[in-house]
CHARMM internal coordinates of N, CA and C (Angstrom, degrees):
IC EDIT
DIST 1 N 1 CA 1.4513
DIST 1 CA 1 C 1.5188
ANGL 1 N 1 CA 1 C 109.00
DIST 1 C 2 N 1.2723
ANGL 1 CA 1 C 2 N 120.10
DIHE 1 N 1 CA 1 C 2 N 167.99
DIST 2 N 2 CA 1.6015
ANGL 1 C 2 N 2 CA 125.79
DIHE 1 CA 1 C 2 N 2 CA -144.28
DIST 2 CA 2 C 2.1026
ANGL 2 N 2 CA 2 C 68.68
DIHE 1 C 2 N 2 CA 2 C -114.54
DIST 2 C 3 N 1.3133
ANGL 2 CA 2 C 3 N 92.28
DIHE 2 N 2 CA 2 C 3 N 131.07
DIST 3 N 3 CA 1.2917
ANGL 2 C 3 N 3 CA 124.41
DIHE 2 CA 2 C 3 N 3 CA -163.00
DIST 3 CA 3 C 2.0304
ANGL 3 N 3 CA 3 C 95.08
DIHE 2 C 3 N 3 CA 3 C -80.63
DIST 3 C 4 N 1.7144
ANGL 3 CA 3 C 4 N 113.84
DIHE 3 N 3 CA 3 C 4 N -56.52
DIST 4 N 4 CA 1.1022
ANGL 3 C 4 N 4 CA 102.22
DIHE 3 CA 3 C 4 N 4 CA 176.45
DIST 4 CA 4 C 2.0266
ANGL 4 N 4 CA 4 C 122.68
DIHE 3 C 4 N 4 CA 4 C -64.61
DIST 4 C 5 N 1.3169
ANGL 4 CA 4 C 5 N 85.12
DIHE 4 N 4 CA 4 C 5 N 0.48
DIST 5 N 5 CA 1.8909
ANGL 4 C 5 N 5 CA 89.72
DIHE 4 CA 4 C 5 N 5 CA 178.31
DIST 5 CA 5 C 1.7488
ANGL 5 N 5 CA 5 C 92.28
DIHE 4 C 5 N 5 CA 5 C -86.58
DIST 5 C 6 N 0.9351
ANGL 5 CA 5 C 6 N 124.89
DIHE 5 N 5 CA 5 C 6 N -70.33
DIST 6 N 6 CA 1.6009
ANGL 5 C 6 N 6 CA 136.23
DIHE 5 CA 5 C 6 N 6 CA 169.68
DIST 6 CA 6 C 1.6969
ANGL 6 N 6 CA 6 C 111.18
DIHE 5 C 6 N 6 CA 6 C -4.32
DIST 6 C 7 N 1.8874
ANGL 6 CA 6 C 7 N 102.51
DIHE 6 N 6 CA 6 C 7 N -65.62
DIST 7 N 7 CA 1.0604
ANGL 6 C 7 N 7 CA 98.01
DIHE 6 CA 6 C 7 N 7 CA -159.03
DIST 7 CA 7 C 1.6517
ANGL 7 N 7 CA 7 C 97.74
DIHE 6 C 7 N 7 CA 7 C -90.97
DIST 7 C 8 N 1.7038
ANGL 7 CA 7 C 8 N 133.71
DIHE 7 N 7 CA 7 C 8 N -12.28
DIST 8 N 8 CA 1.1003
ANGL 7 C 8 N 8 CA 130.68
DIHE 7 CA 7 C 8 N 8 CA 148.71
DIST 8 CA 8 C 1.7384
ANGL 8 N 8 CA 8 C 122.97
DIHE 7 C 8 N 8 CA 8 C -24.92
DIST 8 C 9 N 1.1746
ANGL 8 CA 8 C 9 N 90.12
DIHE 8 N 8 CA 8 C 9 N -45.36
DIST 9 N 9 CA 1.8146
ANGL 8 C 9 N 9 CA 103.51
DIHE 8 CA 8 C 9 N 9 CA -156.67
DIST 9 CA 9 C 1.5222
ANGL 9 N 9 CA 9 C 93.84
DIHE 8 C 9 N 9 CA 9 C -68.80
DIST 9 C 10 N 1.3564
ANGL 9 CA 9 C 10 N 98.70
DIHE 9 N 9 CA 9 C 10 N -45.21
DIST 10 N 10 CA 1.7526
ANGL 9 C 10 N 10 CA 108.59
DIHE 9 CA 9 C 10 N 10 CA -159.72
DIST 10 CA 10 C 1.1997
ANGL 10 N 10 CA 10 C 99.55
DIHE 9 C 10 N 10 CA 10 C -75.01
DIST 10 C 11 N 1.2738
ANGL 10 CA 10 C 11 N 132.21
DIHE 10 N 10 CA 10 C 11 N -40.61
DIST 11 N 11 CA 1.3993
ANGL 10 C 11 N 11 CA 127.80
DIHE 10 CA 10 C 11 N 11 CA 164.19
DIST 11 CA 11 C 1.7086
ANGL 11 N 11 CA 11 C 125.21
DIHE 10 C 11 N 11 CA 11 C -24.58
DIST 11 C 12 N 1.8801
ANGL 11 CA 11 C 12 N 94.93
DIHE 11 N 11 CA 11 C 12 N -59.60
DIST 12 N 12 CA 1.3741
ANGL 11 C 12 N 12 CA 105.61
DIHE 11 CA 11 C 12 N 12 CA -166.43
DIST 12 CA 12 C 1.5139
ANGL 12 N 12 CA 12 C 93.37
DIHE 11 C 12 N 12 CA 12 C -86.79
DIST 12 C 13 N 1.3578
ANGL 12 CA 12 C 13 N 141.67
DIHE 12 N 12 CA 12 C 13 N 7.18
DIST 13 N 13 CA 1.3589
ANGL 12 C 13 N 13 CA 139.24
DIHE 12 CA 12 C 13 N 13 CA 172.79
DIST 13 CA 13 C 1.2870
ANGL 13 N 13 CA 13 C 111.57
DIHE 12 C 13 N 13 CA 13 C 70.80
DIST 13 C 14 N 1.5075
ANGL 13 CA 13 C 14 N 115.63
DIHE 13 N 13 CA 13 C 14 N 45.22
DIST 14 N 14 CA 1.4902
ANGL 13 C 14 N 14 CA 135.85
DIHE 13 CA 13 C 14 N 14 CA -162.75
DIST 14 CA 14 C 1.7802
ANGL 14 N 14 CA 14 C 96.04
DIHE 13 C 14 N 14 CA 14 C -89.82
DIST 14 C 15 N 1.2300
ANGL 14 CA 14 C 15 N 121.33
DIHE 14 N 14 CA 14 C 15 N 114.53
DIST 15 N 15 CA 1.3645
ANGL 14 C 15 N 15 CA 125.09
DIHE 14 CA 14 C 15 N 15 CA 167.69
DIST 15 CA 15 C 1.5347
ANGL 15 N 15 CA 15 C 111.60
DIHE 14 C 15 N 15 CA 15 C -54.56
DIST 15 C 16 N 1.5823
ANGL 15 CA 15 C 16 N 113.50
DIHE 15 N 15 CA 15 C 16 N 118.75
DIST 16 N 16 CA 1.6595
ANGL 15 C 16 N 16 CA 100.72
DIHE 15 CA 15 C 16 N 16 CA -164.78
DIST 16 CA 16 C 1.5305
ANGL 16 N 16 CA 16 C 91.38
DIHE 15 C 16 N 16 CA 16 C -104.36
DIST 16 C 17 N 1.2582
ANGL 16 CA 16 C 17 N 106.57
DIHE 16 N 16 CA 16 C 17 N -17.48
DIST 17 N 17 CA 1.6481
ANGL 16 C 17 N 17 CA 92.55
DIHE 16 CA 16 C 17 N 17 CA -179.60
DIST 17 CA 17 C 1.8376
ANGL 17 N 17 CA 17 C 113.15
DIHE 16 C 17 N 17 CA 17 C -75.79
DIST 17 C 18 N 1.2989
ANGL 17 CA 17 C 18 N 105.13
DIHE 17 N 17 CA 17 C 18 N -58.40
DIST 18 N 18 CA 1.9084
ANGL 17 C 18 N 18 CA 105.64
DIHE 17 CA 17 C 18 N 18 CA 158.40
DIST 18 CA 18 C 1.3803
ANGL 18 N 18 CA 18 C 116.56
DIHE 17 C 18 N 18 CA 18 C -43.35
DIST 18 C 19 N 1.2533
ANGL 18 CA 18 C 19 N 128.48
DIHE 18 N 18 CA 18 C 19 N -32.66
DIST 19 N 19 CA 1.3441
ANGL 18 C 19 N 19 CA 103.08
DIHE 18 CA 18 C 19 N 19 CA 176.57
DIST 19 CA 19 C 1.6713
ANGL 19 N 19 CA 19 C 118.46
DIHE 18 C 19 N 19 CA 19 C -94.68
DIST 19 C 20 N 1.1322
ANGL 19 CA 19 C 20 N 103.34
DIHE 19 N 19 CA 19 C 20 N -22.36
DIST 20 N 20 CA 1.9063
ANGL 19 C 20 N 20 CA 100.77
DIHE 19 CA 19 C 20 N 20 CA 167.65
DIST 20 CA 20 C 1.6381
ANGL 20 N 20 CA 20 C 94.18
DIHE 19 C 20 N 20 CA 20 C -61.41
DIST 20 C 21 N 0.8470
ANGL 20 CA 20 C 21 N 139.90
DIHE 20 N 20 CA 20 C 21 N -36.91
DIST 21 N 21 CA 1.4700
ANGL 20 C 21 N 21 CA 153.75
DIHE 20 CA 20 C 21 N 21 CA -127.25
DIST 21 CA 21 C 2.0079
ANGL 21 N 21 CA 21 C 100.60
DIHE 20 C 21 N 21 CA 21 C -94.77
DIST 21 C 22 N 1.4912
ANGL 21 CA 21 C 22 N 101.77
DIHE 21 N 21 CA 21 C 22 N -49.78
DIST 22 N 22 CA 1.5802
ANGL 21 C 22 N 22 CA 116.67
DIHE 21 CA 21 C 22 N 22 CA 161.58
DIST 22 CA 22 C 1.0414
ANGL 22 N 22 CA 22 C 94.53
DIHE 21 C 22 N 22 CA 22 C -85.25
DIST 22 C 23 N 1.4227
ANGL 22 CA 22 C 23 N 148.83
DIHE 22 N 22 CA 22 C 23 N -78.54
DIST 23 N 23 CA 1.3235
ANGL 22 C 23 N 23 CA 132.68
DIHE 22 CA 22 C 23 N 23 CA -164.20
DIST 23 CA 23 C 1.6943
ANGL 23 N 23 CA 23 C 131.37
DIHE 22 C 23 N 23 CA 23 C -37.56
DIST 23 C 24 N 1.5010
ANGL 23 CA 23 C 24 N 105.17
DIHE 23 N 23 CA 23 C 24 N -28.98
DIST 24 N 24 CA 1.4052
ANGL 23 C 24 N 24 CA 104.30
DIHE 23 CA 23 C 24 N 24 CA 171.69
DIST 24 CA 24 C 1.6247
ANGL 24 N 24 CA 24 C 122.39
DIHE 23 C 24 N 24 CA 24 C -83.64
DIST 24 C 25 N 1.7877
ANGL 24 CA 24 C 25 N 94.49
DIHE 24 N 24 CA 24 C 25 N -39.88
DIST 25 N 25 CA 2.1429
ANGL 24 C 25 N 25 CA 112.93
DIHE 24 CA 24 C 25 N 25 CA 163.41
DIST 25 CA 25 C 1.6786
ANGL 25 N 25 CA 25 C 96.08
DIHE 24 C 25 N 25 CA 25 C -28.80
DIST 25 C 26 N 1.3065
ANGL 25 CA 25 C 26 N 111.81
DIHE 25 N 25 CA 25 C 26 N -65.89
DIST 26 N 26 CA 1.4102
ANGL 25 C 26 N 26 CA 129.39
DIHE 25 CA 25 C 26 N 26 CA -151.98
DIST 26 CA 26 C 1.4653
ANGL 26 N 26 CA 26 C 105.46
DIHE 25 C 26 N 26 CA 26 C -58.96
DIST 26 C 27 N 1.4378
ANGL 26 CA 26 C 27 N 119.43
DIHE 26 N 26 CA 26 C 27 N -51.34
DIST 27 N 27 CA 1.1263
ANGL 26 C 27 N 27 CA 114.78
DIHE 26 CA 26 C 27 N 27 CA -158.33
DIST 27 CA 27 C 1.9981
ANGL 27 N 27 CA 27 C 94.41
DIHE 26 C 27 N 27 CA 27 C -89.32
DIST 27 C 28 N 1.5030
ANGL 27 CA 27 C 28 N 105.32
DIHE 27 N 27 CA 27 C 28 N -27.00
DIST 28 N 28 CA 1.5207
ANGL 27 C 28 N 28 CA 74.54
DIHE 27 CA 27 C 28 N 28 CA -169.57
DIST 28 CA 28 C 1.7208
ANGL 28 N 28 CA 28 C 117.85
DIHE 27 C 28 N 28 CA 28 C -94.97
DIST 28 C 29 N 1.6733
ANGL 28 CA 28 C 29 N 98.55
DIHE 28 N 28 CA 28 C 29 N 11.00
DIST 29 N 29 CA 1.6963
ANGL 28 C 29 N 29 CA 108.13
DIHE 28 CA 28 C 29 N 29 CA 141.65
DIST 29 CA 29 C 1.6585
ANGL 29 N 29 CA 29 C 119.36
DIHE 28 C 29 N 29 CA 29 C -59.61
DIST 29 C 30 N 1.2109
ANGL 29 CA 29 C 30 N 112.87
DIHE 29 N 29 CA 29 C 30 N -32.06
DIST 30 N 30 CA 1.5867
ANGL 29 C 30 N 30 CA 108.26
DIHE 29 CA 29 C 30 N 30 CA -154.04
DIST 30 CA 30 C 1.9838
ANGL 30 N 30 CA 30 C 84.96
DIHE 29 C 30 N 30 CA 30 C -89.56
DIST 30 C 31 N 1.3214
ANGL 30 CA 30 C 31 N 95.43
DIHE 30 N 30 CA 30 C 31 N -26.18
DIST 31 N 31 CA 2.0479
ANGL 30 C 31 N 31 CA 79.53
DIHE 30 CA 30 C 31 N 31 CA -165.32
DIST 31 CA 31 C 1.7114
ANGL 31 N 31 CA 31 C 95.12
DIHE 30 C 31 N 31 CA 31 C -76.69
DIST 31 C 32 N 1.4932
ANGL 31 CA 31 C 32 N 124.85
DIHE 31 N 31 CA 31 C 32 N -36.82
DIST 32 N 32 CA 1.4541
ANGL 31 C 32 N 32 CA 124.94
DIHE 31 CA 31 C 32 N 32 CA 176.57
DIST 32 CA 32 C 1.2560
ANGL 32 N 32 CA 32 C 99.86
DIHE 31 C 32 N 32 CA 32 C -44.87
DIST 32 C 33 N 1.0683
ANGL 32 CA 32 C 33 N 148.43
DIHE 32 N 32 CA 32 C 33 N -69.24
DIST 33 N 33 CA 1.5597
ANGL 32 C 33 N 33 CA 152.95
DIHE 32 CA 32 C 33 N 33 CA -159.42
DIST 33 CA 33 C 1.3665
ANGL 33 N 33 CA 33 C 99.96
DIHE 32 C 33 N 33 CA 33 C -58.98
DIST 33 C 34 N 1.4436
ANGL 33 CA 33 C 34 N 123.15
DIHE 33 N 33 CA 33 C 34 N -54.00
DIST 34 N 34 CA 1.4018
ANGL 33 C 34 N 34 CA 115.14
DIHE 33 CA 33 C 34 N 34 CA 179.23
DIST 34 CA 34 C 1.0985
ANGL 34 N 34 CA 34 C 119.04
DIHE 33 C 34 N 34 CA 34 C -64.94
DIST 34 C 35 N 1.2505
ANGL 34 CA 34 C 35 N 125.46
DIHE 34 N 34 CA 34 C 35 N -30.21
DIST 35 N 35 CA 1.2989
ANGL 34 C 35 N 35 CA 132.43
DIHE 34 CA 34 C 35 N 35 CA 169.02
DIST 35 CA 35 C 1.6368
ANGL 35 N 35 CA 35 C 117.33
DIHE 34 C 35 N 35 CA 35 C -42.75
DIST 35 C 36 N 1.1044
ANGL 35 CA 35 C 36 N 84.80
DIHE 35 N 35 CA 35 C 36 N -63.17
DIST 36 N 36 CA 1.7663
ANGL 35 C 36 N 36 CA 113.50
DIHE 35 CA 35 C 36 N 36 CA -173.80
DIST 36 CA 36 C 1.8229
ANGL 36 N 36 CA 36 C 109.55
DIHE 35 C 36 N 36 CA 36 C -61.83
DIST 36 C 37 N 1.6936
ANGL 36 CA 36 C 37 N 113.82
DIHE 36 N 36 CA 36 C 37 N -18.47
DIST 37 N 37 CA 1.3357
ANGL 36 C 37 N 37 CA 110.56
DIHE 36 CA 36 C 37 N 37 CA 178.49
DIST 37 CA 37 C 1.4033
ANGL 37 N 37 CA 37 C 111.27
DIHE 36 C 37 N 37 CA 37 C -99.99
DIST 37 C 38 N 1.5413
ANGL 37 CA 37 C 38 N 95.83
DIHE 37 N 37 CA 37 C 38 N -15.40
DIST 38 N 38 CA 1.3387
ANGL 37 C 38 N 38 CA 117.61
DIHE 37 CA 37 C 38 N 38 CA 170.40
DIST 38 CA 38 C 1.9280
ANGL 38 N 38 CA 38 C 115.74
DIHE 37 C 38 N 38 CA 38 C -53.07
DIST 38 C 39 N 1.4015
ANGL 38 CA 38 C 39 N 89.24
DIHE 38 N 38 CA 38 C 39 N -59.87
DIST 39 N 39 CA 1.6892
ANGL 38 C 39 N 39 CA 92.12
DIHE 38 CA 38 C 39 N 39 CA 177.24
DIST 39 CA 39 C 1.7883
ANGL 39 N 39 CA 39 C 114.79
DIHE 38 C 39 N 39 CA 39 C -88.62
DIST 39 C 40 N 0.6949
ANGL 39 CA 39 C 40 N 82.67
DIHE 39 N 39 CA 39 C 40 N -3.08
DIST 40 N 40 CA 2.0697
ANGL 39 C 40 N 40 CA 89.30
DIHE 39 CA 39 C 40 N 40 CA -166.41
DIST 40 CA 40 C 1.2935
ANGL 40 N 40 CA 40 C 111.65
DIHE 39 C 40 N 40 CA 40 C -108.74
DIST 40 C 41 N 1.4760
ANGL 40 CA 40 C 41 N 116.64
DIHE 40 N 40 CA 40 C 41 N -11.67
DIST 41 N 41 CA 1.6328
ANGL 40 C 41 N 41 CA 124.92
DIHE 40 CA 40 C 41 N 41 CA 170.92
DIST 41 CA 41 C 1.4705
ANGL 41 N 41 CA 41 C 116.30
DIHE 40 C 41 N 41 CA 41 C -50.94
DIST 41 C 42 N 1.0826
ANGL 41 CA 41 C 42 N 119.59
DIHE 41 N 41 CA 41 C 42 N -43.51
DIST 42 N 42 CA 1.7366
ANGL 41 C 42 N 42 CA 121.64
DIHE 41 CA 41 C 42 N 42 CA -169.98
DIST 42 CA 42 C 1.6083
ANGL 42 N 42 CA 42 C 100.76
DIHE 41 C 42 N 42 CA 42 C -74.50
DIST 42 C 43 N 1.2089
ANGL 42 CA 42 C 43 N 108.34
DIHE 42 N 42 CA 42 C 43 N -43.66
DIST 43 N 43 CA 1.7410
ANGL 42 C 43 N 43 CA 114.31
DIHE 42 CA 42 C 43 N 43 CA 170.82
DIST 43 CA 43 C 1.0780
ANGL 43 N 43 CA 43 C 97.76
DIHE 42 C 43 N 43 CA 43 C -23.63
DIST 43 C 44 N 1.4822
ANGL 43 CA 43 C 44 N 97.15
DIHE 43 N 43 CA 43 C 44 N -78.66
DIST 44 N 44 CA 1.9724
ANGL 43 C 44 N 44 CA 120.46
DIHE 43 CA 43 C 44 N 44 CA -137.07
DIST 44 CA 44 C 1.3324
ANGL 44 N 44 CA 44 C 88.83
DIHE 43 C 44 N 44 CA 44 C -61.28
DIST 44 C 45 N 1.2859
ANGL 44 CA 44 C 45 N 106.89
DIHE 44 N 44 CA 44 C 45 N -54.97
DIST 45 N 45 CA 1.9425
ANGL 44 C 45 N 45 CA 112.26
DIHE 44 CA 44 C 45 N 45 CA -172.58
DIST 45 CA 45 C 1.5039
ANGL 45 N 45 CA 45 C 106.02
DIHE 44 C 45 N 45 CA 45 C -41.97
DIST 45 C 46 N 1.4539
ANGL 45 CA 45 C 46 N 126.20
DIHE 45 N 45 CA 45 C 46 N -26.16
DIST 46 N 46 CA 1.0316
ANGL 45 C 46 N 46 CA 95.15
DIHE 45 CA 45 C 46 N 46 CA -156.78
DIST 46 CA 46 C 1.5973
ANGL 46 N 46 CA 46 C 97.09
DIHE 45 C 46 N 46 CA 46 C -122.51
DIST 46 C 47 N 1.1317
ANGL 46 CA 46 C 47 N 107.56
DIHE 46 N 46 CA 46 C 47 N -7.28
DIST 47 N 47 CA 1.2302
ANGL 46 C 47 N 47 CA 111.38
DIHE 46 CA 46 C 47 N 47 CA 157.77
DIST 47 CA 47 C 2.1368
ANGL 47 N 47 CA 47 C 129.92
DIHE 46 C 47 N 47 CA 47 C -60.04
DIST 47 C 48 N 1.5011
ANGL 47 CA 47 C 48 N 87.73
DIHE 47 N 47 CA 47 C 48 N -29.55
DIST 48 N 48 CA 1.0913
ANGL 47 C 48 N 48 CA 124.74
DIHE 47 CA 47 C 48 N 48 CA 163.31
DIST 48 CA 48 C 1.4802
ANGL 48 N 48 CA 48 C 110.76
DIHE 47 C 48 N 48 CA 48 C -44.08
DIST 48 C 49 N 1.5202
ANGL 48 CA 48 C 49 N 96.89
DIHE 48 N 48 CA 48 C 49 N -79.84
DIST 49 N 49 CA 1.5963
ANGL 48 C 49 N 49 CA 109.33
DIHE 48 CA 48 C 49 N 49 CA -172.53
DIST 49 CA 49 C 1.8140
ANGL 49 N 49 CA 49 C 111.60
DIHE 48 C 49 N 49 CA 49 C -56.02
DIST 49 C 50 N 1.5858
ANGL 49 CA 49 C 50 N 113.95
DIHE 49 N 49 CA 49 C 50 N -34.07
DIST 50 N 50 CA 1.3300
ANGL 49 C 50 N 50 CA 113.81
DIHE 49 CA 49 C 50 N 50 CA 177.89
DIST 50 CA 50 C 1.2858
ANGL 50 N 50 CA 50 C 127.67
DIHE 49 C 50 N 50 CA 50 C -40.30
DIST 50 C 51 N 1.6464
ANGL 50 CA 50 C 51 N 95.13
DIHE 50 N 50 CA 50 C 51 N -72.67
DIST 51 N 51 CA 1.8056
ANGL 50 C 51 N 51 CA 118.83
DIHE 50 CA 50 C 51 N 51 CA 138.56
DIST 51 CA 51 C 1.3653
ANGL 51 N 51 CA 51 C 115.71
DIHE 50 C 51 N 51 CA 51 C 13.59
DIST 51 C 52 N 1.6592
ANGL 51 CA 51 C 52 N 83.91
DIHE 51 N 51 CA 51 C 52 N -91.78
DIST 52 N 52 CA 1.6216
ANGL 51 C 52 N 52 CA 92.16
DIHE 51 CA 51 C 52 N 52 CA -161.29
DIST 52 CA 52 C 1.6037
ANGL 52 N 52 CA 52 C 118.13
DIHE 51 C 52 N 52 CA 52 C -82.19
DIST 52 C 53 N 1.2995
ANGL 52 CA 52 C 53 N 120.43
DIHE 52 N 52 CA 52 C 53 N 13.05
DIST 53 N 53 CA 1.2125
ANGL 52 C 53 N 53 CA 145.72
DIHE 52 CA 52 C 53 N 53 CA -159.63
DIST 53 CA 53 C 2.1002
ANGL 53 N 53 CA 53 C 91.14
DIHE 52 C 53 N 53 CA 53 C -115.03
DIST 53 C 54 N 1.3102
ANGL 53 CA 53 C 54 N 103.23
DIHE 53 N 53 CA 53 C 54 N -70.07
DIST 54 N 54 CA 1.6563
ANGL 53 C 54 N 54 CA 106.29
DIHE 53 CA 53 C 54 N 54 CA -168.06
DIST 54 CA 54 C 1.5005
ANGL 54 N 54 CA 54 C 113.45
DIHE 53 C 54 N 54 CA 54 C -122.91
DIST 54 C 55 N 1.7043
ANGL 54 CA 54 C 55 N 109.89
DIHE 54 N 54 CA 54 C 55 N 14.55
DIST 55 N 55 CA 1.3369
ANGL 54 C 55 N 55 CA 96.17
DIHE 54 CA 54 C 55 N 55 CA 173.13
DIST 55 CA 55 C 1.5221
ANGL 55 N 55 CA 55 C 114.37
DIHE 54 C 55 N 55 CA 55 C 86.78
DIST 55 C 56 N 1.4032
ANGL 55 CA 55 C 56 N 110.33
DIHE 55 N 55 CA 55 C 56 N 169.40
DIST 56 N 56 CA 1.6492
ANGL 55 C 56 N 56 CA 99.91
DIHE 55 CA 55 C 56 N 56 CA -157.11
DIST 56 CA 56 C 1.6594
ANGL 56 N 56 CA 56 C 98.77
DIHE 55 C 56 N 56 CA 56 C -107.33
DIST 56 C 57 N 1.1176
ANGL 56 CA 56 C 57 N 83.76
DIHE 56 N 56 CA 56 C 57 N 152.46
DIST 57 N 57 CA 1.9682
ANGL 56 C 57 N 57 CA 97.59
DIHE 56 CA 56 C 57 N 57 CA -170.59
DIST 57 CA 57 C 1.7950
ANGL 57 N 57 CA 57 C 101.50
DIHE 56 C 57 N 57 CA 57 C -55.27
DIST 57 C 58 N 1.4369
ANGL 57 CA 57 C 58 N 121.23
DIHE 57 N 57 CA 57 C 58 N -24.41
DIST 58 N 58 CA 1.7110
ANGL 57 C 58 N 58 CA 105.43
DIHE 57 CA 57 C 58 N 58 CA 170.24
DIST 58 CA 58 C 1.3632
ANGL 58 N 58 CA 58 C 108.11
DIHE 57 C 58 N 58 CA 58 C -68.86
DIST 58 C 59 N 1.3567
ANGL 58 CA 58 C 59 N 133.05
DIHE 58 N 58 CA 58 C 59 N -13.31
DIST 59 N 59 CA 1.7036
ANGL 58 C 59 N 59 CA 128.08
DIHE 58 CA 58 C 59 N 59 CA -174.22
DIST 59 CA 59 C 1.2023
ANGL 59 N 59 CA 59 C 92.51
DIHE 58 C 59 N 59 CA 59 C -96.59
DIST 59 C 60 N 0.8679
ANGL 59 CA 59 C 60 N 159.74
DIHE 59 N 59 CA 59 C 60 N 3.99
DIST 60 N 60 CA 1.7387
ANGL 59 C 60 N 60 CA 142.90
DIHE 59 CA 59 C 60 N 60 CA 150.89
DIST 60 CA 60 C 1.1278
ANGL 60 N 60 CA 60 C 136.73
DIHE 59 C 60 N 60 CA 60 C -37.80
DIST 60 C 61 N 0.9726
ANGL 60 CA 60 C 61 N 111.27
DIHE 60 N 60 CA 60 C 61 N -4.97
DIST 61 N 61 CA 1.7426
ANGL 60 C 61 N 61 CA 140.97
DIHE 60 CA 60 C 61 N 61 CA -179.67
DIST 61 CA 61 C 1.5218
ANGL 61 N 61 CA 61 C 95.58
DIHE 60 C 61 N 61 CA 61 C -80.85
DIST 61 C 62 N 1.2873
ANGL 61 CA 61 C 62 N 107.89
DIHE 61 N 61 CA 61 C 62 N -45.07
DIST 62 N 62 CA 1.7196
ANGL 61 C 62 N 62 CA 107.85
DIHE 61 CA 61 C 62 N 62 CA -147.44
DIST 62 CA 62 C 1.6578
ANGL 62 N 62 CA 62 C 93.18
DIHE 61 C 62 N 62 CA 62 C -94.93
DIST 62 C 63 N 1.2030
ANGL 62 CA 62 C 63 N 126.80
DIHE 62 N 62 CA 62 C 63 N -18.97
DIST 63 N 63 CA 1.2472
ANGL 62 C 63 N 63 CA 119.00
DIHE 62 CA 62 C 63 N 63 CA -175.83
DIST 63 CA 63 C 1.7574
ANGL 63 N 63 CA 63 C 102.23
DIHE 62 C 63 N 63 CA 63 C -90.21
DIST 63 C 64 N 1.0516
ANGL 63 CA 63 C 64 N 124.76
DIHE 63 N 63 CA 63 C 64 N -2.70
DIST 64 N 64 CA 1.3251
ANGL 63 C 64 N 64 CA 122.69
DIHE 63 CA 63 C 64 N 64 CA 176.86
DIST 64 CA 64 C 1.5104
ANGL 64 N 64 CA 64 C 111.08
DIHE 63 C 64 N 64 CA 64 C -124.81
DIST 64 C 65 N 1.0193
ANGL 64 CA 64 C 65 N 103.52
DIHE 64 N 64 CA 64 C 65 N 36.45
DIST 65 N 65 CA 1.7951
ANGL 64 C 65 N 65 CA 127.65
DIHE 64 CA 64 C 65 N 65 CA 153.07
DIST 65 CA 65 C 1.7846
ANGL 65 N 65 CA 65 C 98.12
DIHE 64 C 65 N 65 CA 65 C 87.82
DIST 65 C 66 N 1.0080
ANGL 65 CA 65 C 66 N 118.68
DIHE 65 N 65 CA 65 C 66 N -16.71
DIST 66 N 66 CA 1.3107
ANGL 65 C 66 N 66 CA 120.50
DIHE 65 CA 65 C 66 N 66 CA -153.85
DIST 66 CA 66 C 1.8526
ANGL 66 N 66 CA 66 C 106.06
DIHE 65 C 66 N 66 CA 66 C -68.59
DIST 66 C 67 N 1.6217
ANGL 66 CA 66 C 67 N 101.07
DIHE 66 N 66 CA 66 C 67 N 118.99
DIST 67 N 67 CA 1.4094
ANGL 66 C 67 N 67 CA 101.26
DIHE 66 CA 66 C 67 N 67 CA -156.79
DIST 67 CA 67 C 1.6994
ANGL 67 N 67 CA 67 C 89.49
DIHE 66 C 67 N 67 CA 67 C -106.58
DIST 67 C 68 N 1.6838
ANGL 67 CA 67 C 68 N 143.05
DIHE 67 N 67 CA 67 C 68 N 12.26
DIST 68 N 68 CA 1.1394
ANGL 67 C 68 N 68 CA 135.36
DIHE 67 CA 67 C 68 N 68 CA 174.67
DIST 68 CA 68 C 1.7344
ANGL 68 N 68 CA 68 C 95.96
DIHE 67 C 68 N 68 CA 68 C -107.07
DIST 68 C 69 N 0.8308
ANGL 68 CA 68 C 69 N 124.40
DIHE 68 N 68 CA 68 C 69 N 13.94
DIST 69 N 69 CA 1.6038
ANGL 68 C 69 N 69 CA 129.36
DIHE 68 CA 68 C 69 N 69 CA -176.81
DIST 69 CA 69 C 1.7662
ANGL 69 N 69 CA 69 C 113.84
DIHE 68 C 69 N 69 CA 69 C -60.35
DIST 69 C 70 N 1.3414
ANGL 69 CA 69 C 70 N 105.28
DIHE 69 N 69 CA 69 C 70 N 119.14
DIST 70 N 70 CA 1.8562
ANGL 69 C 70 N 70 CA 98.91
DIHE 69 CA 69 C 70 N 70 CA -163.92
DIST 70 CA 70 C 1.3175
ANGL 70 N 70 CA 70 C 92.12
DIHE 69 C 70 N 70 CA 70 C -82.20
DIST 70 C 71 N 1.4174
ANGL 70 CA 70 C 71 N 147.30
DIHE 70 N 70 CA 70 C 71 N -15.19
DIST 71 N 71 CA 1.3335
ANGL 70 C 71 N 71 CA 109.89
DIHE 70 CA 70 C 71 N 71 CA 158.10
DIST 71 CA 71 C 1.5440
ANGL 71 N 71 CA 71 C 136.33
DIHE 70 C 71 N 71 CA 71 C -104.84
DIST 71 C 72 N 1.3882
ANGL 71 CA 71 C 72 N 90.48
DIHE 71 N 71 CA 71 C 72 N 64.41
DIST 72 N 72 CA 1.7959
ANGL 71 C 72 N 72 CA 122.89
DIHE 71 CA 71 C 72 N 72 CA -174.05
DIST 72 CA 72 C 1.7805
ANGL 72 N 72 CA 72 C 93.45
DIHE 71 C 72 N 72 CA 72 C -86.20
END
COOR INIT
IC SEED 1 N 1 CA 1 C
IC BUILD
């Protein structure tokens, strides 16, 4: 680590252990998510295309005549 950031921090009485501490929480939330869009992208995509292709799986009711359907 860049030594004048170090003694910056300590200056302003910057908690270096709490902030590596959120800084690492943070980032290894952000790589889980990528991860996760990583494998789950073709899903969504194509769940996507279904969608917008036949409409969303709660209207299924309505395409099979069904006129008491609660999400009418």
């Amino acid at each position: 680590m860049r030594g004048d950031l170090i003694d910056a921090a300590r200056g302003a009485r910057v908690n270096l252990s709490a902030l590596l501490e959120r800084a690492l929480a943070e980032e290894l939330v952000r790589l889980k998510w990528r991860q996760w869009r990583e494998e789950n992208g073709p899903a969504v995509a194509a769940y996507n295309r279904y969608v917008r292709e036949n409409g969303a799986f709660c209207r299924i009711g309505l395409r099979w005549g069904c006129r008491s359907s609660p999400f009418t």
